[in-house]
N, C-alpha and C positions, 0 to 999 in steps of 0.2 A: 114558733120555730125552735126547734132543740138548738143548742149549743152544740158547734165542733168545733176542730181543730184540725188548722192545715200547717203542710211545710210546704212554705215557697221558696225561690230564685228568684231574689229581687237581683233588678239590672243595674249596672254603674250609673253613675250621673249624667255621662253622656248621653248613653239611652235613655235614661228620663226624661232628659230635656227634651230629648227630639220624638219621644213619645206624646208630649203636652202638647201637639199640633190637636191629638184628636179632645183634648178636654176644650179646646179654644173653639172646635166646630162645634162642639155641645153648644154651649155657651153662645155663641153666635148664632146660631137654628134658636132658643130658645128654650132648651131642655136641660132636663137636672138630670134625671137619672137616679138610681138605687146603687150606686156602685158605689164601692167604699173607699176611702182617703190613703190607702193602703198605697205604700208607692208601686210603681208599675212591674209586675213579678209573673212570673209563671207559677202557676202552681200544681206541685207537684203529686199534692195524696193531700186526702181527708180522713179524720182520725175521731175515734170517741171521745173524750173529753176526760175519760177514766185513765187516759194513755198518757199523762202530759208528761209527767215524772220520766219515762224510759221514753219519750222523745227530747227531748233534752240534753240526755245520753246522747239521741241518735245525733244530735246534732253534733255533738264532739266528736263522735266519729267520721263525720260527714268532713267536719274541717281536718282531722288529721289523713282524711284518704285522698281529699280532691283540691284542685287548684282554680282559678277563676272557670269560666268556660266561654267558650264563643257560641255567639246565639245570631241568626239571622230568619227575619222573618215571610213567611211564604206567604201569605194571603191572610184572608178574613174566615171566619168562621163563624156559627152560632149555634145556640144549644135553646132546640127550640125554637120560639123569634121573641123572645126576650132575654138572650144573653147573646152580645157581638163583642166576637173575641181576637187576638190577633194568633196565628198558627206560625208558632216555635216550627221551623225545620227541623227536624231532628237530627242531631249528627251522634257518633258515637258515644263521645263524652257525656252529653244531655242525657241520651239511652242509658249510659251506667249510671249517674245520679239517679234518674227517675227511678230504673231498676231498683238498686242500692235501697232508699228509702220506701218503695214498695216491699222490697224482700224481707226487710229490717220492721218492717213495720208489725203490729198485731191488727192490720185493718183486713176486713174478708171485703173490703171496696172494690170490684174490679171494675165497672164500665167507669173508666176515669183518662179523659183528654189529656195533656198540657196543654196550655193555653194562656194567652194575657189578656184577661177581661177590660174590654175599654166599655162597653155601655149596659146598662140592666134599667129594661123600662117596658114597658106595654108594648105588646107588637105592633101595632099600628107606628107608634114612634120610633122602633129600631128600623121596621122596611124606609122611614123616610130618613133616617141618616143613614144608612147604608151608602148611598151612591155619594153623600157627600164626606165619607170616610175615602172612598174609593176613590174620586177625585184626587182629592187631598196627598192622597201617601203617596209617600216615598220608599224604595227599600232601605229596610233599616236592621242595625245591624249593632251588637255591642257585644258586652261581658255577663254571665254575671258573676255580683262579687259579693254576694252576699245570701245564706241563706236562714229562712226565717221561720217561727214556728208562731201562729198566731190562733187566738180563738175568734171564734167570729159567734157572735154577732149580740150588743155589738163589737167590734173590731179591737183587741186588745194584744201588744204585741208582748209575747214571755220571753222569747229571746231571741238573738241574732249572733250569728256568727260569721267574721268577713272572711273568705276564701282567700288565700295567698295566690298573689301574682305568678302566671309561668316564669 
């Protein structure tokens, strides 16, 4: 698999924590998963790996245009049935970041989600956590405070920059 590069919306600490309900059902069913250590983020675009330099950039600009954001989530998703994801509501503020870093960007990527990846495994074992994700949740709801430019895979983080408080 080639090397990219994403920018994500990692969530404050409190959304983490109350996002690690679903790594505990993993865990509990018996499953590991392919998903990466990466803290719990939406992510926003994927990028060539020739781009990192003027992402970088983008991210300095990202901190001096925007402020935390509020995020709440609507359901489940997946991509495929080996990616189950959690579906960011979109409110306007999200809309301008996503935008923002799409328009800024040099990527010609367009069929791209937001989304916060909670499991990547063989379809047979996403259909059987599914209902016990479904179960389990709660609405959940945070910040984010921070956003991230990492290459994947595997998983290396080049930088982060925290979003200042409303």
């Amino acid at each position: 698999m080639d090397k990219y590069l994403c920018i994500i919306a990692e969530l404050d600490e409190e959304t983490q924590n109350a996002l690690k309900i679903y790594k505990e059902i993993i865990k509990e069913n018996g499953f590991i998963g392919k998903q990466t250590d990466v803290p719990y983020h939406i992510t926003l675009n994927s990028y060539s790996v020739e781009h990192e330099y003027f992402l970088k950039e983008l991210l300095e600009k990202i901190k001096a245009e925007y402020r935390q954001i509020n995020v709440v989530y609507s359901g489940f998703g997946l991509f495929g049935l080996n990616v189950l994801y959690l579906n960011p509501t979109m409110n306007m503020k999200l809309i301008e970041l996503y935008n923002f870093a799409k328009e800024k960007s040099k990527s010609n990527y367009d069929a791209f989600s937001a989304h916060t990846t909670l499991f990547i495994d063989e379809p047979d074992n996403v259909l059987k956590i599914l209902p016990r994700f479904v179960e389990k949740s709660k609405k959940t709801a945070g910040n984010i405070k921070y956003i991230s430019l990492y290459e994947f895979f595997p998983a290396r983080l080049i930088k982060r920059i925290m979003l200042l408080e409303n």
